[in-house]
Legacy VTK file of the C-alpha trace (Angstrom):
# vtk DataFile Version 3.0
C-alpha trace
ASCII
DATASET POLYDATA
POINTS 167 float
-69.362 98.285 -11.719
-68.029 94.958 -10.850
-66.802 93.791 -7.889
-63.461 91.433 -8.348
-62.674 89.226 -4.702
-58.631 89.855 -4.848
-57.798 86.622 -6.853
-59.949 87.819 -9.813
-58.447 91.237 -9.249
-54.959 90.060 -9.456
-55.740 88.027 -12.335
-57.232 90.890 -14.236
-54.293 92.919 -13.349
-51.696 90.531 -14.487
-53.857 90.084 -17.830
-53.528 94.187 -18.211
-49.690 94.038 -17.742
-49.176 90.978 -20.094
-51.081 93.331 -22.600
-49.325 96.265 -22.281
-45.928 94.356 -22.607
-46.791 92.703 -25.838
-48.356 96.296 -26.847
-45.155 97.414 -26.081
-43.583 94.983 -28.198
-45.752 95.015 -30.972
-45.078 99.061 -30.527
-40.957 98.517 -31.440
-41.483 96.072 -33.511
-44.039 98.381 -36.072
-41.018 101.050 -35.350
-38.455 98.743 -37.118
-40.638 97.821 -40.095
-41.274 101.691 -40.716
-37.627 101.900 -40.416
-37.133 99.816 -42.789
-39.813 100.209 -45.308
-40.689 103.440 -44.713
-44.600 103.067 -45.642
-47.381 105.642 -46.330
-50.099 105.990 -43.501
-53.689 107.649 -42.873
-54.716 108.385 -39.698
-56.555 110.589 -37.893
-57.387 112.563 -34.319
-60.031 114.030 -32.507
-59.788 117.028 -30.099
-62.210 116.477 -27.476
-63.281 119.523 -25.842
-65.873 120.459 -22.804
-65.629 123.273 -20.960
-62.854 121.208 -18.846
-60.874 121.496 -21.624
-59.225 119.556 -24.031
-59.373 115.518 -23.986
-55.443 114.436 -23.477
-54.528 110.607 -23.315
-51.510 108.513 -23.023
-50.646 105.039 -24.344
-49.348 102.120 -22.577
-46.425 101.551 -25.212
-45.194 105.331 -25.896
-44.353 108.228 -23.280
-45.747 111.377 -24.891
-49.518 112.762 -24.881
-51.534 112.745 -27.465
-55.294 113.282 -28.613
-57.852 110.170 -29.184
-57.137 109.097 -32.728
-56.132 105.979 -35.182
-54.951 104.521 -38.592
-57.745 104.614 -41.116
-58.603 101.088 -42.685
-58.716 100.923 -46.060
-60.738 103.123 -47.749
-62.706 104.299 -44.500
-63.974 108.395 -44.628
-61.737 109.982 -42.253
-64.887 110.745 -40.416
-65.661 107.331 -39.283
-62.242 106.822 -38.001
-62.566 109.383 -36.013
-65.817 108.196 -34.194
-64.545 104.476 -33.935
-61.571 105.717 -32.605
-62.508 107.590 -29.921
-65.355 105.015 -28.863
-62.595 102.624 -28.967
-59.944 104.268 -27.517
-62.221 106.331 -24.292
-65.257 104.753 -24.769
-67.024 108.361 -25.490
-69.610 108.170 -28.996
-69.347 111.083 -30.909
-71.439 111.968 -34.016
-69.958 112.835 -37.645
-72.095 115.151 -38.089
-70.488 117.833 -34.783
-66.543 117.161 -36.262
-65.446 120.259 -37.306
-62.259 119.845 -39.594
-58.766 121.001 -37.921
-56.319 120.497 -40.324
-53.846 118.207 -42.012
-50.532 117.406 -41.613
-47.871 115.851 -43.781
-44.760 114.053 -41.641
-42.340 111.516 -41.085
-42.749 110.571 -37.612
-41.249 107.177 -36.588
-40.303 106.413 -39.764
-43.642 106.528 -41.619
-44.704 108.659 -44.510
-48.085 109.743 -42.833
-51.044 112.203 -43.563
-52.792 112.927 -40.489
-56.295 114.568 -40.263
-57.623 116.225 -37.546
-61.069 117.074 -36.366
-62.606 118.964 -33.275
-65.422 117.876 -31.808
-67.352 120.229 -28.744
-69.005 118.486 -25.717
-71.400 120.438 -23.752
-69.960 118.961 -20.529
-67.415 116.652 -19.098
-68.806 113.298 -19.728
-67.555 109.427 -18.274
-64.548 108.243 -20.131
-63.967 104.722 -20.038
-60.314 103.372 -20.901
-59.262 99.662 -20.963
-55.798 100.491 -19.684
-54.072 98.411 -21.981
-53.624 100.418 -24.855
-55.109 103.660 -22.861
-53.316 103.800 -19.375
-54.704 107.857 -18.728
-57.181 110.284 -20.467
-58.214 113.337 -18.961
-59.591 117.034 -19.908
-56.342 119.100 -19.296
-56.773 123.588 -19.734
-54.555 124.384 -22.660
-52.118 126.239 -20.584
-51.370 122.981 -18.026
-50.657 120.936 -22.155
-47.347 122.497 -22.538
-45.771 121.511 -18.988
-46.758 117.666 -20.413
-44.267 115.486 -23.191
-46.599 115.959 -25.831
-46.628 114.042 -29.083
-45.796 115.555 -32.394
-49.565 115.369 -33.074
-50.550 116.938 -30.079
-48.152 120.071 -30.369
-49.272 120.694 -34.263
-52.852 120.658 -33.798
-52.575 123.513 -30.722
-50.234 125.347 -32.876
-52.807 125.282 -35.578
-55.713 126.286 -33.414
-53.479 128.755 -31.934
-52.720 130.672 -35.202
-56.474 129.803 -36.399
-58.025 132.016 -33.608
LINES 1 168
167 0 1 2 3 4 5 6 7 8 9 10 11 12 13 14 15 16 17 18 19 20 21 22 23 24 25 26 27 28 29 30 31 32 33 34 35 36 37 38 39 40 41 42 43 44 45 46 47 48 49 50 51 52 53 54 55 56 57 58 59 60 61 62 63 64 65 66 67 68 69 70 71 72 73 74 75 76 77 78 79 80 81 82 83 84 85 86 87 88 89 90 91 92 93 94 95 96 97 98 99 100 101 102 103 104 105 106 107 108 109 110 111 112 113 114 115 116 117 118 119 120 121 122 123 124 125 126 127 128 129 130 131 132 133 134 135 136 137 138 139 140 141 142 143 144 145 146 147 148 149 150 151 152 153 154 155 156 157 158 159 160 161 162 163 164 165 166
């Protein structure tokens, strides 16, 4: 790990917080264009679990919880947006080949037509999780039974639904 003298660390802190704002912004502004053109999306997200639990993070430019997870881009296998997103989003590299598929769901959150996949994928142990804390501000391995006390995203609250009625 680097060490920052205090000028470098303020700069790299103000550099974090100019981020999140135009994250932020960029966040509201997406908001009024699904508003207004209400478009279809793909996306998917990854349950992360080690005997810890179940990998929760939170986003710089919305207040709810959610799991690791993304937009797919173009005609990308649902697969491999799930292991670019979660290198991207906690820095953790997950194989296609341990996603197990948990479900699908059809909504209209914020506006947008979207199909959501979702996977599981089972860690033997708690492993390092590296956010940039500009689009990832928190990530952590929560016990299912500490989830509900949390704002949770729609996302979040259908996949433990599923797995609930699954097992």
């Amino acid at each position: 790990m680097k060490r920052l003298n205090s000028k470098a660390k303020a700069a790299e802190i103000l550099r974090d917080r100019l981020w999140r704002a135009g994250l932020k912004a960029a966040y509201r502004a997406s908001r009024v264009f699904f508003y207004i053109f209400r478009p279809r999306t793909r996306g998917v997200n990854v349950a992360l679990w080690c005997p810890d639990g179940l990998l929760v993070i939170r986003n710089s430019y919305k207040p709810e919880y959610t799991l690791p997870g993304g937009y797919r881009k173009g005609h990308e296998d649902p697969r491999d947006t799930a292991v670019r997103e979660t290198a991207e989003e906690i820095g953790v590299h997950i194989s296609r080949r341990g996603l197990i598929p948990a479900g699908q769901i059809e909504s209209n959150y914020e506006y947008k037509r979207e199909t959501v996949t979702f996977f599981e994928y089972h860690l033997p142990q708690r492993c390092d999780l590296k956010i940039d804390r500009r689009e990832v501000v928190w990530a952590d391995f929560v016990r299912p039974g500490e989830i509900p006390a949390l704002p949770c995203s729609p996302h979040l609250v259908y996949y433990l639904e599923h797995r609930r009625r699954r097992t």
